[in-house]
N, C-alpha and C positions, 0 to 999 in steps of 0.2 A: 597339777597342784591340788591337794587334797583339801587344803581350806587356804582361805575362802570358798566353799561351795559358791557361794552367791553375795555380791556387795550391791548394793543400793546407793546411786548417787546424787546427790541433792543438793540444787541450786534454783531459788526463788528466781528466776528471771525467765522471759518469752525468748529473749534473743539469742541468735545463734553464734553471735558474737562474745567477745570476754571470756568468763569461764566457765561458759556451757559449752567453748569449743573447746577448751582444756577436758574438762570432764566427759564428752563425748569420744577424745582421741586414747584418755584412759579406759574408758570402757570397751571401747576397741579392741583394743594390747588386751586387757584382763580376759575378754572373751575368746580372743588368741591361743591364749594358755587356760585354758579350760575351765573358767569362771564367769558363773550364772551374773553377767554385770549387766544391771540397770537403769536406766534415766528416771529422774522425778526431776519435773520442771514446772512451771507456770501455764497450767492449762488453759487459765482465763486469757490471758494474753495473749495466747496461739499464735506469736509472731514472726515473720520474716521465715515463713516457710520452712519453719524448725521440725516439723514431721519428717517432711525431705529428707532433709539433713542427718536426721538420726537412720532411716533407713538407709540411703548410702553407706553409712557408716555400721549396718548392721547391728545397730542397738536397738531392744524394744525400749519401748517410753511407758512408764507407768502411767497410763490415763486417768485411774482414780483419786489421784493426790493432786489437789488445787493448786496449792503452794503460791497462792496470791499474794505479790506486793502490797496491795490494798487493804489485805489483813480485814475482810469480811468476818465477823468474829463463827458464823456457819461453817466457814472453810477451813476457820484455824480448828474449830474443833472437831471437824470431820477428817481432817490428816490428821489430829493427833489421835484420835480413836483408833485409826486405820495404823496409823505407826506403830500404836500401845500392842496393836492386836499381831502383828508381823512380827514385832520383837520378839513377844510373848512365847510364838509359835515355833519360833527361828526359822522363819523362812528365809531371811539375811544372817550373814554372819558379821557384817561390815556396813555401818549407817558412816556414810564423808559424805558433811556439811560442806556448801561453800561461802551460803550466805551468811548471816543472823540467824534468819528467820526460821530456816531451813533447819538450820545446827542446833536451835533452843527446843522444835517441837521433836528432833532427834534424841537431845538431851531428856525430854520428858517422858518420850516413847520408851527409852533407857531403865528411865527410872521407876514406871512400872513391871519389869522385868524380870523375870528372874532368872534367863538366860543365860549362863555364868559366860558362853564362847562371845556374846554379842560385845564388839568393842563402835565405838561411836568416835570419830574420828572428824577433827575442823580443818578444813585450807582456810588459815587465814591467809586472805588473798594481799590485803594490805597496811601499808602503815598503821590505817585507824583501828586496824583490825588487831594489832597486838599492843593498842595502850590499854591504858587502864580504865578507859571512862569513867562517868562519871558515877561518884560510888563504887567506883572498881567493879563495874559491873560486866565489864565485857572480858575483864582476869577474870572474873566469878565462874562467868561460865566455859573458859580455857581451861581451866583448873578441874572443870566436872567433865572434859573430855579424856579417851584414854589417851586421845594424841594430839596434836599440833601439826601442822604440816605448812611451815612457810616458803616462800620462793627467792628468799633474799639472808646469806649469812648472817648482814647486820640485826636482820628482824631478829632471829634464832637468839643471838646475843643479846640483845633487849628484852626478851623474854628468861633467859637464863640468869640474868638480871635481877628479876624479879622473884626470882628465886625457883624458876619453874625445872621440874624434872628432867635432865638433858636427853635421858634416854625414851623420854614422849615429846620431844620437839624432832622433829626435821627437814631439811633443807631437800626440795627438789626442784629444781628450777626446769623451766618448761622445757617443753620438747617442739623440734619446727621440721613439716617434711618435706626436706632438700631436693625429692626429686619433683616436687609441686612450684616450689621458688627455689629461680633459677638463672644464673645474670643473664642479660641481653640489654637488646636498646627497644626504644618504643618511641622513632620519630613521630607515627601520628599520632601518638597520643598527644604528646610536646606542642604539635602543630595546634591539635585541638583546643588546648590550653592556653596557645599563644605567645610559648617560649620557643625563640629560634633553635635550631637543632643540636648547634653545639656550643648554646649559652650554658655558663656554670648554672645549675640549677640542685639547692638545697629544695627538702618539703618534708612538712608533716602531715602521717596521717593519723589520723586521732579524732574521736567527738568534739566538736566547738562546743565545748563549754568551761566556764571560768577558770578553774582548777586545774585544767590540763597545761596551762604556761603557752597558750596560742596569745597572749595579750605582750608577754615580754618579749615571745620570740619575732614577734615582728617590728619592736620597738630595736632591738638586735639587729636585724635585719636591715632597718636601715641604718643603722652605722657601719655595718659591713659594707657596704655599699658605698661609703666611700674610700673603700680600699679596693675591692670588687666592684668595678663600675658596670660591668656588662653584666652580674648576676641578677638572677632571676629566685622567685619565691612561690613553692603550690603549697597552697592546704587542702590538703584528701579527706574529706567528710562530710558532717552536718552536726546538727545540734541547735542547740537555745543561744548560744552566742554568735551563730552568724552574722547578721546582720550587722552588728556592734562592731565586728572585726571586719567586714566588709567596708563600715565608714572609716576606720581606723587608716585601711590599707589604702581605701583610697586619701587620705592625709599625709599619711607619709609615706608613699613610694606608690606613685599611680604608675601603673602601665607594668608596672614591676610584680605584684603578688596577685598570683593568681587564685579562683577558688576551684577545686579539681571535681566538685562531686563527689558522692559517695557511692563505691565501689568496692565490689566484692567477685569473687571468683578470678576467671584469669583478667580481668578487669585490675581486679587491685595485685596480681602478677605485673601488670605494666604500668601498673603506676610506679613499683619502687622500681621497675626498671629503666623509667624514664629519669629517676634522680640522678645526681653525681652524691650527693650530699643528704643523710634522712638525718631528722631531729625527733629526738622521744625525750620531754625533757621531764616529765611528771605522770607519775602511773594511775589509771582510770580503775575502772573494778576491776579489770583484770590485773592482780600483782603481779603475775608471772610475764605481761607484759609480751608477748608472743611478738608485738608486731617489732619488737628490737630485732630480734633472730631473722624475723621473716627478710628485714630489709637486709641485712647482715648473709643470709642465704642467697640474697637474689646480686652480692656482690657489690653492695653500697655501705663506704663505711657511715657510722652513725655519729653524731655528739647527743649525748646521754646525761638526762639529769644524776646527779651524783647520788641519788637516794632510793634505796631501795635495788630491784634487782636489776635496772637499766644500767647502771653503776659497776655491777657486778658482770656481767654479761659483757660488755664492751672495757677491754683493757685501756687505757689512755693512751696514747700515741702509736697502738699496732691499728685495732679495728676499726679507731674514730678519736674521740676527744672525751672524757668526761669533766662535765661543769656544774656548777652551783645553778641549778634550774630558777633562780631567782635573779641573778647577777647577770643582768643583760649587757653589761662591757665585754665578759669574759665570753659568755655564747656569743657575743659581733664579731669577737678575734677569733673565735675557733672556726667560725664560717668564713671567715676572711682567709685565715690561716688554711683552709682543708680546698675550697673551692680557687685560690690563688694558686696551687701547687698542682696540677692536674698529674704532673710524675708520682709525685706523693701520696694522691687520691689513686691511681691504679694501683700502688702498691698494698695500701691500707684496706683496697676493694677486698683485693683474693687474699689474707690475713685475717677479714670477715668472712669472706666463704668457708674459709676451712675449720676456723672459731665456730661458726654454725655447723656446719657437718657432725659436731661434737654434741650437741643437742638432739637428740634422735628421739621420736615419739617411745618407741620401745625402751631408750637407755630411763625415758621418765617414768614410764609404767615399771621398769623393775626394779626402781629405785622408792617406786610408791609400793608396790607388793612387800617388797624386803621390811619395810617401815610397818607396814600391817602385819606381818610374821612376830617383827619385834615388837608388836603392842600383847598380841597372842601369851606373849609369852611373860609377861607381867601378869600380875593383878586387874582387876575389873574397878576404874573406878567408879562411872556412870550405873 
């Protein structure tokens, strides 16, 4: 591929999680097909062994760009210098935001410019990501991008909405690699957790915190539980809300909801393998929401909040259930309903498997290149 020579990809976060692991399997693919693809990530934070992780994966990491949450006002103006001066030069042909942070000192690096090929390109990752804020601040600056790249039709359309250019919006929803999750069983993990072997068992994995829907879906939970007497309940992670949800669970339904740990690598392979049942019912900063597919790959149907791309992703009655992430009657009966039916649950499994097989890290990356072709070919707004 003759251009993109070289794209720069940028996301303000340490972790190796969300969409630094989207944006590192694109840089991958891009480097695949013969494009100079880069990481800029949060250097201060240096978290969770994210060097690692980028070398496995073959990507160099730009080490001189801070790109700190903390917004140290030394850093912000030491990446924007460093941007202003990369743009200028065209050492990149392609600046894709995924944060804020990231996509504003891109947009300014831009705008000193006068690099006519340079296009500056946002994933908004999620819902908050394609309103209007306040002051219409966060259109302000969608509008000074050449592209838009959401992971959810409806987003695209709420944007179109607003009156935004169709042919700079686009839809790429994530890519999951099927030969990494993959169904099987994981009696000891199950044992480890405390759920009999071949108890129905629903779980989510996700950050415990507020906004993810771990507070409704265990209130859910136990009213499924009176239709489902012998089900079981894991939560797979950590966060700021533990605790709170730990008192919860032991309130209403002790002996019943377990907490799983937080677990990655083939770790969190046996986690969704140990489910009959995964729940995604509200998306974290990751929009593209990876871990629906992952469970969906490893042959677990899911019940998906109705909003955004979990919604999209999972059909209703073939790969799982979609529901109103806030309406904990209708999440009780879809657990009731999926985990009662164990014939129904094998069938909806492999309906997921092969729904995932459709999501291929490659089919994402050349459905992201094609979108960068097409911004090439417009006008420069930035």
């Amino acid at each position: 591929m003759s251009w993109p020579r070289a794209a720069l990809l940028l996301v303000s976060s340490s972790s190796r999680t969300g969409p630094v692991e989207g944006l590192i399997s694109l840089a991958h693919e891009a480097r695949a097909r013969g494009i100079d693809a880069r990481f800029g990530g949060d250097t201060a934070g240096r978290g969770e062994n994210l060097g690692e992780h980028l070398a496995e994966a073959g990507v160099p990491w730009e080490m001189d760009l801070r790109l700190s949450r903390k917004l140290r006002p030394l850093d912000v103006l030491r990446d924007a210098r460093l941007l202003s001066r990369w743009a200028q030069s065209g050492r990149f042909d392609v600046l894709h935001a995924a944060f804020a942070h990231d996509h504003h000192l891109c947009l300014w690096a831009a705008s000193r410019s006068r690099n006519a090929g340079l296009r500056v390109v946002r994933a908004a990752e999620r819902s908050i990501d394609v309103s209007p804020g306040v002051l219409r601040q966060r259109h302000w600056a969608l509008r000074r991008s050449d592209g838009v790249l959401v992971h959810s039709r409806a987003y695209r359309e709420r944007l179109l909405s607003q009156g935004f250019d169709p042919s700079r919006v686009a839809v790429v929803p994530a890519g999951v690699d099927v030969n990494w999750f993959t169904p099987g069983r994981a009696p000891r993990l199950r044992a480890q957790w405390g759920v009999p072997e071949n108890a129905p068992l629903a779980g989510i994995v996700a950050r415990m915190k507020p906004e993810r829907g771990h507070r409704t879906l265990l209130d859910a939970f136990a009213k499924a539980l009176e239709h489902v007497r012998d089900a079981h309940l894991v939560l797979v992670g950590r966060g700021e809300d533990e605790e709170a949800l730990r008192e919860i669970a032991r309130r209403l339904a002790p002996g019943r909801i377990h907490f799983g740990g937080y677990l990655r690598g083939p770790g969190l392979v046996e986690a969704y393998r140990a489910l009959d049942v995964g729940v995604w019912l509200r998306e974290g900063n990751d929009g593209a929401c990876r871990g629906v597919l992952e469970a969906m790959a490893c042959g677990v149907p899911v019940i998906a909040g109705s909003e955004g791309a979990p919604g999209e992703l999972v059909r209703d009655g073939q790969e799982g259930r979609v529901v109103d992430a806030g309406d904990a009657a209708r999440i009780a009966g879809a657990i009731a309903q999926l985990l009662g039916d164990p014939a129904g649950l094998r069938r909806m499994g492999i309906a997921a498997r092969s729904r995932a097989e459709e999501f291929t890290p490659a089919r994402a990356a050349e459905e992201t290149l094609a979108f960068w072709q097409t911004l090439r070919g417009l006008p420069r707004i930035s």
